[in-house]
C-alpha positions in Angstrom: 0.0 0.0 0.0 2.7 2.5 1.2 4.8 1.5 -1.9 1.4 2.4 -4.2 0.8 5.8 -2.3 4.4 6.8 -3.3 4.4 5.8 -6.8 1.2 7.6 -7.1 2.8 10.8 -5.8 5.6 10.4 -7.6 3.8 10.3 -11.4 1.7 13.1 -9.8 4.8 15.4 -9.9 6.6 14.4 -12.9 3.0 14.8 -14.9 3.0 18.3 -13.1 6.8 19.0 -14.1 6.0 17.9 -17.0 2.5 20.1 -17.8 4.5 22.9 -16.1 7.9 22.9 -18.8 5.7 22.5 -21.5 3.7 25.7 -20.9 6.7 27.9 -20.1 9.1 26.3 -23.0 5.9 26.5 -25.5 5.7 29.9 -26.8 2.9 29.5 -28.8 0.0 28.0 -26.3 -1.2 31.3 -25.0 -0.2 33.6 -28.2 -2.5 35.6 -30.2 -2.4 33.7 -33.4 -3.1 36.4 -36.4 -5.1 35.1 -39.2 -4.0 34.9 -43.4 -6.7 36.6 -45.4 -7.1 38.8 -48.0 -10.6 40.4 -46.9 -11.7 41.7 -43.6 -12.4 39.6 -40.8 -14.1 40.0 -37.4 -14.3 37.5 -34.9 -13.5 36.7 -31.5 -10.1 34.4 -32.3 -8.9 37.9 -33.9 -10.3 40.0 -31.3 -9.1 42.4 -28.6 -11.0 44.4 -26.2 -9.7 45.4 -22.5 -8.0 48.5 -22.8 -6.8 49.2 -18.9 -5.8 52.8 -17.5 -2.0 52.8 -17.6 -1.9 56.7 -16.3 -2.7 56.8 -13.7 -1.6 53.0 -13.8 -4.0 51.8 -11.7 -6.0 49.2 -14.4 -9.4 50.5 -14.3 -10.8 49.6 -17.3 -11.8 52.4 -20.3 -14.7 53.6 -20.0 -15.5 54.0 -23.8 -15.5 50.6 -25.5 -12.7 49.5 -27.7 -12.8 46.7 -30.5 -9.5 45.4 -32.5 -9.3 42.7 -34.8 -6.0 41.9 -36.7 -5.3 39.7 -39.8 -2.4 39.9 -42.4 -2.1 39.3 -46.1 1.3 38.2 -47.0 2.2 41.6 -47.8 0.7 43.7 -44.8 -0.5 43.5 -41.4 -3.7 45.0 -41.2 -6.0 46.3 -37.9 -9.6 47.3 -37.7 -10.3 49.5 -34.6 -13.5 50.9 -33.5 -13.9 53.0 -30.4 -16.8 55.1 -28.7 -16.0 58.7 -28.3 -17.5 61.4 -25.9 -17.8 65.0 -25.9 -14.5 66.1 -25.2 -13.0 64.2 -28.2 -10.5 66.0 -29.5 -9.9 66.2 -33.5 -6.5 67.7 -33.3 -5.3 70.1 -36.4 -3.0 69.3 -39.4 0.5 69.1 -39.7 3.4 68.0 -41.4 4.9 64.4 -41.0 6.3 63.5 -37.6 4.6 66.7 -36.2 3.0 65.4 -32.8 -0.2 66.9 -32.2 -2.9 67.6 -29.6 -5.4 65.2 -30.2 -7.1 62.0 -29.1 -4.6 59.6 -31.1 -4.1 55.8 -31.0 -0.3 54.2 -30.7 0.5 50.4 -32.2 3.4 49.3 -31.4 4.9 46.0 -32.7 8.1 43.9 -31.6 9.7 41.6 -33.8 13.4 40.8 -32.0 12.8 40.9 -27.9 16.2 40.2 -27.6 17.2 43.9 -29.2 14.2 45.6 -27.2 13.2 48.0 -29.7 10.0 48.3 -31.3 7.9 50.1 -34.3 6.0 52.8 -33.1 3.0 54.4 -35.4 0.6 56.7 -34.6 -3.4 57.3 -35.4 -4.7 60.6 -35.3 -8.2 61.9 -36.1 -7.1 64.3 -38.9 -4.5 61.3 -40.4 -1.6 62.7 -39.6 1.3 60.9 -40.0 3.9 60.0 -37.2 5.8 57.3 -36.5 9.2 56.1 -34.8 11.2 53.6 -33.1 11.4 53.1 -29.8 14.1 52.4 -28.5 15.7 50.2 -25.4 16.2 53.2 -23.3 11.9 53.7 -24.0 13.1 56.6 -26.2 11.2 57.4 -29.5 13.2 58.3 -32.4 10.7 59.5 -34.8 13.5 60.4 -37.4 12.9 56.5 -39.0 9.6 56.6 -41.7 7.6 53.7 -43.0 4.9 53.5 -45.7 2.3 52.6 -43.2 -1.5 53.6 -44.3 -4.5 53.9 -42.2 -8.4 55.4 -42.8 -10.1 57.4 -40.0 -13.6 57.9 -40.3 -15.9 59.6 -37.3 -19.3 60.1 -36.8 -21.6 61.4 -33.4 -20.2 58.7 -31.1 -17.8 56.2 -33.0 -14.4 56.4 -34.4 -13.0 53.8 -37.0 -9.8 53.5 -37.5 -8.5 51.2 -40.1 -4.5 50.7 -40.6 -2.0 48.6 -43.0 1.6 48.0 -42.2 3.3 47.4 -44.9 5.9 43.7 -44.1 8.7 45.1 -45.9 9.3 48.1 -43.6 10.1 45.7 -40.9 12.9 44.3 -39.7 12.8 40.5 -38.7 14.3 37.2 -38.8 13.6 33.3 -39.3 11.0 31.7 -41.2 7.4 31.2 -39.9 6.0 30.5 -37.6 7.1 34.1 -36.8 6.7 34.8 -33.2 6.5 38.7 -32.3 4.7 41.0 -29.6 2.7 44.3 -29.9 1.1 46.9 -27.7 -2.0 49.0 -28.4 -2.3 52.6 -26.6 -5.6 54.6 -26.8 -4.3 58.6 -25.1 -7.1 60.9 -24.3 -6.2 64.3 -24.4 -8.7 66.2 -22.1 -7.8 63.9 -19.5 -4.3 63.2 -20.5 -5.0 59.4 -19.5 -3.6 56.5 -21.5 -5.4 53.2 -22.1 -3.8 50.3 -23.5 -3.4 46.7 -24.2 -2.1 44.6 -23.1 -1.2 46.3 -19.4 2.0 47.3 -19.8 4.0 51.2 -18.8 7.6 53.0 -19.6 8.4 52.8 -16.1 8.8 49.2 -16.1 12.2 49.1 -18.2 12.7 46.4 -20.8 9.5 44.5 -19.2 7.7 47.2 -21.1 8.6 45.3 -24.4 8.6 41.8 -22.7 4.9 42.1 -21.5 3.7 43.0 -25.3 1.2 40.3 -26.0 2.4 37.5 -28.0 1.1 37.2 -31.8 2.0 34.6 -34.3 1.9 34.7 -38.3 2.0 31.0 -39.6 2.0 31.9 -43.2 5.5 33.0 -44.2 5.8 36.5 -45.8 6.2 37.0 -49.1 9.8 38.6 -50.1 9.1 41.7 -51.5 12.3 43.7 -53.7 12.1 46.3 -50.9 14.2 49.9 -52.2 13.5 53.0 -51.9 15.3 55.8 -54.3 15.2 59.2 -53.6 17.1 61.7 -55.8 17.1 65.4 -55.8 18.0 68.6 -57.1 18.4 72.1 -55.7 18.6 75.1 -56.7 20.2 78.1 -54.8 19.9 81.6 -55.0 22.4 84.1 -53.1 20.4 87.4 -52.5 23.6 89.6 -51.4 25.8 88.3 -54.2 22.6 88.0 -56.6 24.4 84.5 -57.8 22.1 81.3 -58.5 24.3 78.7 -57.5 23.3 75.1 -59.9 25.9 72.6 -61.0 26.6 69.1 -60.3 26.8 69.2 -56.5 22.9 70.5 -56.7 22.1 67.0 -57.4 22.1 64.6 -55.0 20.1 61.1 -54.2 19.3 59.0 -50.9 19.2 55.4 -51.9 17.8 52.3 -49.5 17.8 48.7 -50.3 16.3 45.6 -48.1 18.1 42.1 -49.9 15.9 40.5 -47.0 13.6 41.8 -43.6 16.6 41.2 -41.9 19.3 43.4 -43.6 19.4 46.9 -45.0 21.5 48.9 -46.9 21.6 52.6 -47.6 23.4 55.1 -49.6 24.1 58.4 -50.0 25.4 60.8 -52.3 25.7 64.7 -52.0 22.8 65.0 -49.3 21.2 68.3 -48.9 19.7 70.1 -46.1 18.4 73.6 -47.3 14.8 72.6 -46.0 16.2 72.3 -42.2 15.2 75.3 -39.8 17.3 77.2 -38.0 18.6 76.1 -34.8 16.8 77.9 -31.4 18.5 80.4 -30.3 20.1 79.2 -26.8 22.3 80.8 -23.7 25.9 79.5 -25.1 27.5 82.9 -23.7 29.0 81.2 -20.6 29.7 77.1 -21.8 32.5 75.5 -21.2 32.0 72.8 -23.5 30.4 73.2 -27.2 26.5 71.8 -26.5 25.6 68.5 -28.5 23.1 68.5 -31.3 20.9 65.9 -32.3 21.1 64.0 -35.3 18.1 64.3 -38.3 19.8 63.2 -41.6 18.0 60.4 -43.3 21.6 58.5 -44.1 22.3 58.4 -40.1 19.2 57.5 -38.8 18.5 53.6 -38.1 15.6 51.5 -36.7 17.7 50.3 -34.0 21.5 50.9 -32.7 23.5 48.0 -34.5 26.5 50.4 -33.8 26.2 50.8 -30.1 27.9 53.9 -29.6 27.2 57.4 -28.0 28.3 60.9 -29.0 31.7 60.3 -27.3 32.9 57.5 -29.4 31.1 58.6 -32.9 29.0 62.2 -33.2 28.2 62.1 -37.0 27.8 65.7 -37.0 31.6 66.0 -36.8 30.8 65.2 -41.0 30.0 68.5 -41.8 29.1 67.7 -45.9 29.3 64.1 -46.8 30.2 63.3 -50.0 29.1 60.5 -50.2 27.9 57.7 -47.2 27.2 53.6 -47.4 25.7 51.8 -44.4 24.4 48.3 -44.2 23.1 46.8 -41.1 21.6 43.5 -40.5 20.2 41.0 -37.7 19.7 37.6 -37.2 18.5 35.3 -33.9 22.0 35.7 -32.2 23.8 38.4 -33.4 23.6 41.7 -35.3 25.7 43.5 -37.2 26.3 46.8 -38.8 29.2 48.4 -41.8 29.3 52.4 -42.3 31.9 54.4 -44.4 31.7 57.8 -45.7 34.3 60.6 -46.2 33.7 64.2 -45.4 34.3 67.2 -48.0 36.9 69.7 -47.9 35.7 73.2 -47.1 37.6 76.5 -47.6 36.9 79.8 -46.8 39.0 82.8 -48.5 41.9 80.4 -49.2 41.7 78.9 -45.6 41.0 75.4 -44.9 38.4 74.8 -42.3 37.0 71.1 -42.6 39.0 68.1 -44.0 37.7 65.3 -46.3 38.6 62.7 -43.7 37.9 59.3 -44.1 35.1 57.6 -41.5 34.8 53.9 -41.0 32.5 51.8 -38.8 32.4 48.0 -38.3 30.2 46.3 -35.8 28.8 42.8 -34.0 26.9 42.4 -31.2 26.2 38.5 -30.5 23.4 38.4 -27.8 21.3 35.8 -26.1 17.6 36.6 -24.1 20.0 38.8 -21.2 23.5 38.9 -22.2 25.0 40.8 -25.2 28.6 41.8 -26.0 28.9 44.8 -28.2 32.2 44.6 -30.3 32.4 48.1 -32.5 36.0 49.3 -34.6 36.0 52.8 -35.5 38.4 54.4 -38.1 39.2 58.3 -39.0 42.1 58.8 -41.1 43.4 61.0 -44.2 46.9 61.9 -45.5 49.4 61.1 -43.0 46.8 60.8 -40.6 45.0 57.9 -38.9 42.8 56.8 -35.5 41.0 54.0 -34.2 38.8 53.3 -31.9 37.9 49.6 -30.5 35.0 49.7 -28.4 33.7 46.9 -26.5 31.0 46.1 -24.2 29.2 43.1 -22.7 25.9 43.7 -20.9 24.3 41.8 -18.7 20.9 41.4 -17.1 21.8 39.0 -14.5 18.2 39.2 -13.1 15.3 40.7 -14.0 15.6 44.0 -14.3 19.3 44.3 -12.4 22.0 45.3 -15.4 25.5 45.3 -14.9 27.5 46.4 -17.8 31.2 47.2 -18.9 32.5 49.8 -21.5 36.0 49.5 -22.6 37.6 51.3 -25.0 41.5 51.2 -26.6 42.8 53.8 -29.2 45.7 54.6 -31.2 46.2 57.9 -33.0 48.9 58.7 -35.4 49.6 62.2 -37.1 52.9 62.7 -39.3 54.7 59.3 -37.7 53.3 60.6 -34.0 51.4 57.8 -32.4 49.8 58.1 -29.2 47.6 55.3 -27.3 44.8 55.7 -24.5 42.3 53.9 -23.0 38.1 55.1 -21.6 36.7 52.6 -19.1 33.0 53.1 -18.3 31.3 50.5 -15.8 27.7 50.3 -14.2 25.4 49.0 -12.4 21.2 50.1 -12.3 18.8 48.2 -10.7 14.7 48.8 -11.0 11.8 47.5 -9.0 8.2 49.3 -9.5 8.6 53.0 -9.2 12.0 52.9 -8.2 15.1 53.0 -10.2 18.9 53.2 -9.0 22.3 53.7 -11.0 25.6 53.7 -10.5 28.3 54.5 -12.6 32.0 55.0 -12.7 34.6 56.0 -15.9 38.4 57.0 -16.2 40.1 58.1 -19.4 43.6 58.8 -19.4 45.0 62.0 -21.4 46.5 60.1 -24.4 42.4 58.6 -25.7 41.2 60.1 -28.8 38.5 59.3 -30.5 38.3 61.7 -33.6 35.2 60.4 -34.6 33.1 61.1 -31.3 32.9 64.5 -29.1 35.3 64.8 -26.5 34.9 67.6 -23.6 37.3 66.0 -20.8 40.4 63.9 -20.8 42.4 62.8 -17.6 40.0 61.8 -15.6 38.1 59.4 -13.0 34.3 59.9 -12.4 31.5 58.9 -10.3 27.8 59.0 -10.2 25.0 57.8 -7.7 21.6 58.4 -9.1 18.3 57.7 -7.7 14.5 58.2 -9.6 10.9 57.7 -7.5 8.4 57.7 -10.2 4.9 57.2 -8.7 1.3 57.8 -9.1 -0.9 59.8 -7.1 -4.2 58.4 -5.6 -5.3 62.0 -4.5 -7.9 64.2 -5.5 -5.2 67.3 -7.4 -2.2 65.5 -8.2 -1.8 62.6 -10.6 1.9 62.0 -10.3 4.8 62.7 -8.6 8.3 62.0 -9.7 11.5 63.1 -7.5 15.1 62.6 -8.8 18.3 62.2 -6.8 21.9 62.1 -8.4 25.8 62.8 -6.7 28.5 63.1 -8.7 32.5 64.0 -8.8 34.9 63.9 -11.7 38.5 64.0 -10.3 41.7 64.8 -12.5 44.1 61.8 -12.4 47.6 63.7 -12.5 47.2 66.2 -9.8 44.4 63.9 -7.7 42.2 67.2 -7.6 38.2 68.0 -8.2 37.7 68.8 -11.6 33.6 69.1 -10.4 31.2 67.5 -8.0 27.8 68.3 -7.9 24.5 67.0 -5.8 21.2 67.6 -7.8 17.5 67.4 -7.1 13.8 67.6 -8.7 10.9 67.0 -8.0 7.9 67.2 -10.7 4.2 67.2 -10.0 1.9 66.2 -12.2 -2.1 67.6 -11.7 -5.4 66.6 -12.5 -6.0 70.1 -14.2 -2.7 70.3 -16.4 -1.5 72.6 -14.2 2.3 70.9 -13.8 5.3 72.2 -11.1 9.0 71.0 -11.1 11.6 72.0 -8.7 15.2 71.8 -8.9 18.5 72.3 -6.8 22.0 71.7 -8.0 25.6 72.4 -5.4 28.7 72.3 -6.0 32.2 73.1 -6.7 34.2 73.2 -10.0 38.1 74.0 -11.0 38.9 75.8 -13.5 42.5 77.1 -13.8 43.8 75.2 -10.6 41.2 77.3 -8.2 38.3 75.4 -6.5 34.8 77.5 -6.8 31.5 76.6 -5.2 28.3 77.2 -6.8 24.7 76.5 -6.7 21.3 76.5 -8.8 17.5 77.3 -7.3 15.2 76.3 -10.2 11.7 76.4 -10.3 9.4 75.6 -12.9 5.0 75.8 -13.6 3.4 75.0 -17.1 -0.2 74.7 -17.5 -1.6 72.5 -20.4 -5.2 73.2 -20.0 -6.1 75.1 -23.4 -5.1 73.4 -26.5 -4.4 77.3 -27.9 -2.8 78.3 -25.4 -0.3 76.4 -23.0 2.1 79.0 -21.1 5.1 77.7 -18.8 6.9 80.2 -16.9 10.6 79.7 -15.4 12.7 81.1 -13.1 16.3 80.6 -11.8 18.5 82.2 -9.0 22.1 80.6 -9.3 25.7 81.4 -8.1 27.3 80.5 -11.5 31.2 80.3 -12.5 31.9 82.7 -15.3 34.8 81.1 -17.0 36.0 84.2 -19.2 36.5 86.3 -15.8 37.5 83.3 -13.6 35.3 84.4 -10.9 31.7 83.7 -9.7 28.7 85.6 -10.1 25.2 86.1 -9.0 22.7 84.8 -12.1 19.1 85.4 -12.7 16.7 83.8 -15.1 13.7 84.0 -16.7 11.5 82.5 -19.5 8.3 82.7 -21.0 6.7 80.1 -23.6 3.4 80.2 -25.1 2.5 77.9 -27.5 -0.7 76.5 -28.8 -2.6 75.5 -32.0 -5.3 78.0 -33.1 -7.9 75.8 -35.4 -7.0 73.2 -37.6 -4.6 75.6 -39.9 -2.8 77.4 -37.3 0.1 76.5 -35.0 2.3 78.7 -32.9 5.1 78.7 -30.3 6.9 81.4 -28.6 10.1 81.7 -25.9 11.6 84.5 -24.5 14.6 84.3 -22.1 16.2 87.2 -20.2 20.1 86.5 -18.4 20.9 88.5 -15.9 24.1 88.9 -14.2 25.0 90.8 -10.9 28.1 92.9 -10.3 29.5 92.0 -13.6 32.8 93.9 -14.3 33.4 96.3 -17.6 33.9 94.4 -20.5 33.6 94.1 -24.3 33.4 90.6 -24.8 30.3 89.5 -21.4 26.9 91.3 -21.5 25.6 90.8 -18.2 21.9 91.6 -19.0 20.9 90.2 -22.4 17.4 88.8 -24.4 17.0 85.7 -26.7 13.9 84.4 -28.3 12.2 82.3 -31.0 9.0 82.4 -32.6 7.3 80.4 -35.1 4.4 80.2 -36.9 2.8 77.1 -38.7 0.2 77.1 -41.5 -1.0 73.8 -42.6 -3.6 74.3 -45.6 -3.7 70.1 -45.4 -1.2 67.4 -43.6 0.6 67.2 -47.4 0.7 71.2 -47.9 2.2 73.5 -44.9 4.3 76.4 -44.7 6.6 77.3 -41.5 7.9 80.7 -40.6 10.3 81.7 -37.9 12.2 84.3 -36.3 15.9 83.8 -33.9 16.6 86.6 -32.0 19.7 87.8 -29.4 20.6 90.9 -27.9 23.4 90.1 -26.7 26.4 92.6 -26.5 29.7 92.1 -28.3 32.1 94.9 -28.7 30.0 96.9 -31.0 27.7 94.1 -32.2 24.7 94.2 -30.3 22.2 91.9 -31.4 21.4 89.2 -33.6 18.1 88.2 -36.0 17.5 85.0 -38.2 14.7 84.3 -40.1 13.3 81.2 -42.3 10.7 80.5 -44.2 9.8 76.8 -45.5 7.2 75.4 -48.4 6.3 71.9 -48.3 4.3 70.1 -50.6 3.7 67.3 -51.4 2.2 67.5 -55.0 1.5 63.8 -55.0 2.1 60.9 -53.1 6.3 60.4 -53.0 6.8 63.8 -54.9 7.3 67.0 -52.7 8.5 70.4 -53.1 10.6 72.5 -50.8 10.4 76.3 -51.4 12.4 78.4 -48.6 14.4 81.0 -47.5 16.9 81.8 -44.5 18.8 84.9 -44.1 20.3 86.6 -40.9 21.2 89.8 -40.0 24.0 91.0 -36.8 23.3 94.6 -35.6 26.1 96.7 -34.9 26.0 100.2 -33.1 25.4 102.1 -36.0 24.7 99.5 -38.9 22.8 96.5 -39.7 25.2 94.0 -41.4 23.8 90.9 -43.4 25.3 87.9 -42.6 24.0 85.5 -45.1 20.4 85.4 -46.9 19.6 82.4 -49.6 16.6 81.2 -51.4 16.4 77.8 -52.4 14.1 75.5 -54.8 13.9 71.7 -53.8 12.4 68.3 -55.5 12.5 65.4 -54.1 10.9 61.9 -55.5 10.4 58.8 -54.1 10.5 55.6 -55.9 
């Protein structure tokens, strides 16, 4: 009897092992299995409904009903959406592409490598604008990468249909079927500013945000499609003070992207133009020590996901002023990805002097990776005439439970110039851990003074640095506030050879998020910097109050007190500052945004080269007849004081049309002008012609 009992127990638990390894090893049991067809279908196989509050994240259900059924073709994936709307729906206005605007708006997100953690992001809008992005696995969009994505929108007293198409090709992916990806469906309100979505799932939870997409599967394999795109160009430029039309070969140009297979991509580009890009805001860059960091918006260096792996440090593309011509080809398969980039700069003289070099720039990457380990391996190259520098970078990751990263950054270059060759080393380590609304990093790095990296942004050398940093992100249950987030971060960057502070600083926030739009954030920085071998304390109050309750009108006001070093005098100062923005979207047509920004300095000395009480500002104005035709107009402005110069205005203007689909037109004009004491000098003013197909 006892011998029976036992073996009964015993097959009990192996069954249960057994039943229990096959539901966690079998991915497809509880997946969301897409049906093939080629005509619409509704049913409850295809069918997703519970859209749960995910801010405030506490799961209450939507209130208006949501229905979503997916099937796919073997050319697209394709979403029917119907939704009940209320009163306060909001319609939003027109724009250009990759304009956010404020509306009610549905987001789709789809994951088709987990172990990369990006994902596809595209937007819905009542109006059908056009957005999308990737995001990627720091829950950043980059809305910079465009698809051929479709969608219908059709409202009436209490429903909105939403019907969408995502084209195959424009995704990246790997294998053969059954193809095994995720996705995530977000319905935003925007009277409410509440987000719905399904499955439950928020930004605050890390990489879990893109492993709890729900699981889909596509059975039918996807038909391979010859997937390029070819975009050439031509523009014409007209100098208004030299009354010179500039038009010759190097006014013709092309952007050229081909897909061999959903896995790997290759792009090209020769002679790329950017007449059509605005002016940059004007900014407080009177008192940096460092040059600020731009972002990057030109189609050949944007990517759907980071096969490169490296920050501004170790490659900043906008160090490649005028490409001459760039090739990139990236790829990724189940356990490794890979990426190859070269391109050479052009050589720019002004009056018979040299100011950029037609260096040479060379990328090669790999990044093997499994579910929670991957090992970054990137070679960098810059080199010319007697002239050459490398770069290896190299960087294993690991997630050695859930949500607990520790990581490595190690970096070796050699730099030679005219028989001259130097080698340094950059170390970066860290650890970050994150648990519900709580997140914690910690970092350290050292470079020694011999590392170059000639194809990053450098600002230090000759140092060791460390960094605590703590975030609280939480909501509210209270009947004004909706969330508050508070942020928490010690640092200290000490100069190897003399064993001295270069800077430490202790910072602060706290952000409060209301129930009437009405938002606060709070801010205090101290601490002490050397500059020229003398130690100098400082500190920064910082208070901030914006209120989003208007859709024409949302005005933040900001104000600063600091003790600030000022590095041209070598001394410290009293600073006081002050901004204004107003920005809103009239109707439909209309679109506005304004800043103003006053500096302030106490007790400055007499000088010709620091204005201690200065003005800068940018306005602009947005007309969009249609989301294809639009027209943006702004003004740059500084009064800054400079010897006798004593202020500063730029001005653009920018057609866009698109005069069918993949044809557009760019008509524009930028010009600037620098007032002296007695004259008004122009600096530069151009009008250019632009046409730009797509095939």
């Amino acid at each position: 009897m006892f011998v029976s009992s036992f073996l009964k127990k015993t097959i009990f638990h192996i069954l249960n092992t057994i039943i229990i390894f096959w539901i966690f090893f079998n991915p497809t049991l509880f997946s969301f299995e897409i049906p093939f067809s080629t005509e619409e279908i509704k049913s409850s196989s295809n069918h997703i409904s519970e859209f749960l509050r995910i801010y405030p994240a506490d799961s209450l259900l939507c209130p208006y009903k949501n229905d979503a059924w997916f099937w796919h073709d073997e050319n697209n994936l394709y979403i029917l959406w119907e939704g009940e709307i209320g009163n306060d729906f909001e319609k939003g206005n027109f724009s250009p592409r990759d304009y956010f605007v404020k509306s009610d708006y549905l987001r789709l997100e789809i994951i088709t490598d987990i172990n990369n953690y990006y994902s596809y992001v595209f937007y819905f809008f009542p109006l059908l604008n056009k957005y999308d992005a990737v995001r990627n696995s720091n829950l950043h969009q980059d809305k910079n990468w465009d698809s051929s994505y479709e969608y219908n929108s059709k409202i009436n007293d209490d429903n909105w249909v939403v019907k969408i198409t995502i084209p195959f090709q424009d995704l990246r992916f790997y294998g053969s079927p059954p193809y095994h990806w995720k996705f995530l469906f977000t319905r935003f309100f925007f009277k409410e500013k509440e987000f719905f979505a399904y499955p439950f799932a928020t930004l605050k939870m890390g990489k879990d945000y893109f492993r709890k997409g729900e699981d889909i599967v596509i059975n039918e394999k996807i038909k391979k499609n010859r997937n390029y795109h070819f975009r050439p160009y031509t523009v014409i430029n007209y100098d208004i003070l030299s009354r010179k039309i500039n038009f010759d070969k190097e006014n013709f140009g092309m952007d050229f992207s081909l897909k061999p297979n959903y896995s790997t991509k290759l792009k090209l580009s020769v002679n790329p133009d950017f007449s059509d890009v605005p002016l940059d805001d004007e900014i407080d860059i009177y008192n940096l020590k460092y040059a600020p960091f731009y972002p990057e918006n030109r189609y050949f260096f944007t990517e759907d996901f980071n096969v490169f792996g490296v920050d501004n440090y170790t490659f900043y593309s906008r160090n490649i002023l005028q490409p001459q011509y760039a090739l990139k080809i990236t790829g990724n398969t189940k356990n490794f990805s890979y990426g190859v980039l070269s391109t050479r700069d052009k050589q720019i003289s002004e009056d018979g002097i040299k100011t950029n070099d037609d260096d040479f720039y060379n990328i090669i990457a790999l990044n093997p990776h499994k579910k929670d380990l991957n090992c970054q391996i990137t070679l960098l190259n810059r080199m010319n005439k007697n002239y050459h520098n490398e770069v290896i970078h190299f960087v294993p990751n690991w997630e050695f439970a859930k949500n607990k990263t520790i990581w490595l950054d190690l970096n070796l270059s050699t730099r030679e110039v005219d028989g001259l060759r130097k080698n340094g080393y950059f170390f970066r380590s860290g650890y970050s851990f994150l648990k519900n609304d709580f997140k914690i990093s910690l970092k350290t790095e050292t470079m020694n003074k011999n590392y170059f990296a000639d194809t990053g942004k450098i600002s230090e050398k000759d140092y060791y640095y460390w960094s605590v940093e703590a975030l609280k992100n939480m909501d509210l249950k209270h009947d004004f506030f909706k969330n508050l987030m508070t942020h928490f971060e010690v640092e200290e960057e000490i100069e190897i050879s003399s064993n001295k502070i270069i800077e430490r600083i202790s910072d602060l926030s706290v952000y409060l998020d209301s129930k009437i739009k009405l938002n606060l954030w709070v801010n205090y920085k101290y601490g002490e910097e050397m500059y020229f071998s003398k130690i100098y304390n400082k500190w920064k109050f910082f208070v901030g109050l914006e209120w989003e309750k208007w859709k024409w009108l949302s005005p933040s006001i900001t104000v600063s007190r600091q003790k600030t070093l000022v590095y041209s005098f070598n001394d410290t100062f009293m600073k006081n500052y002050f901004q204004l923005s107003l920005e809103g979207d009239l109707n439909k047509y209309f679109g506005y945004r304004i800043t103003a920004d006053n500096i302030r300095y106490e007790n400055f000395p007499e000088s010709d080269t620091n204005d201690d009480n200065y003005w800068f500002g940018n306005f602009d104005l947005s007309v969009n007849f249609s989301n294809s035709l639009s027209i943006t107009n702004g003004f740059r402005f500084n009064n800054y004081e400079w010897y006798d110069s004593i202020g500063y205005l730029g001005m653009f203007g920018n057609l866009k049309w698109e005069i069918r689909k993949n044809l557009f037109v760019y008509v524009g004009y930028k010009g600037s002008d620098i007032y002296y004491t007695n004259e008004t000098e122009p600096n530069y003013k151009k009008l250019y012609f632009k046409m730009i197909a797509k095939f």
